[in-house]
Structures are given as C-alpha cells and as structure tokens.
C-alpha positions in Angstrom: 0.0 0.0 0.0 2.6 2.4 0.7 4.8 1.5 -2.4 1.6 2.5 -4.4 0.5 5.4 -3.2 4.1 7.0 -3.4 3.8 5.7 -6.8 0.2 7.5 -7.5 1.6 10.8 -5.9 4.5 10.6 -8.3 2.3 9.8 -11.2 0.7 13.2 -9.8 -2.5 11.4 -8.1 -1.7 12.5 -4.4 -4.1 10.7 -1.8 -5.7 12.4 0.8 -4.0 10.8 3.4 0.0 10.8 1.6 2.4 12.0 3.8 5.4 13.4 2.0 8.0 13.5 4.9 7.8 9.7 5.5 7.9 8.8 1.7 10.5 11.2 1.3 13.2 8.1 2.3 16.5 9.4 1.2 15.3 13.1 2.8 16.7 14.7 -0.9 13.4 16.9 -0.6 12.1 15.6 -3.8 9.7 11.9 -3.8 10.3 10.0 -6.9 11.4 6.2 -7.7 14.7 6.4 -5.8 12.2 6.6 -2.3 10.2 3.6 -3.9 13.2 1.7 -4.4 14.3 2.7 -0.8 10.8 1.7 0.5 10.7 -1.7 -1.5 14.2 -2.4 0.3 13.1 -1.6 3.8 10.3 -3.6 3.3 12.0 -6.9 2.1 14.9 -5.9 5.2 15.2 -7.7 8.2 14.7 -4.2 9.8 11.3 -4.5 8.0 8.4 -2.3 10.0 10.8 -1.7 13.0 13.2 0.2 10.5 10.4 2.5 9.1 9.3 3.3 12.4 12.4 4.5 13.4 13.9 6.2 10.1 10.5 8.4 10.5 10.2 8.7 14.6 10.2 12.3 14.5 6.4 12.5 13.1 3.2 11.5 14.8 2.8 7.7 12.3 4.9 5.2 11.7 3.7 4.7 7.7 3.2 6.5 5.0 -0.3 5.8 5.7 -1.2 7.2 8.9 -4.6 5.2 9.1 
C-alpha cells in the first residue's frame, strides 16, 4: 500500500491521506522512484516495520499511511 500510493503521488495522483515527509526516504526533498526503491528495500529488510518506524520517529505515524 505504501509502495503505491508514493507511486500514485509521483504519477501526480496524491491521496488524501499521503504524507510526503515519511515517503521522502532518502530526505533529498524531492519523492520520486529512488524513495520507492528505498521503501521496497526496507520492506524486504530484516529491519522490516521496526526500520520505518524509526527512520520516521520524529512525526506522529509510523507509515506513509497514517490510518
């Protein structure tokens, strides 16, 4: 879910609910494929959720989907 909708914000189809800080992976400013790549890796990591949480700990979710 969070691979596609940093995917449909890049395609220029934002969702309500997309926040750009935690997609924003390699913190360059800009999201765009490197960040998907980034996010597919974390993902297939041993680090898995535990990594996201803490690469983004300094917001209020821990996904790019705060739902």
């Amino acid at each position: 879910t969070d691979v596609g909708m940093v995917i449909d914000h890049i395609l220029e189809n934002t969702p309500a609910n997309f926040v750009r800080a935690a997609a924003d992976m390699n913190n360059d400013g800009d999201v765009d494929v490197t960040d998907v790549g980034l996010i597919i890796d974390l993902i297939l990591s041993d680090e898995g959720a535990a990594g996201a949480k803490m690469r983004i700990s300094n917001t209020e979710t821990d996904a790019l989907d705060p739902q």
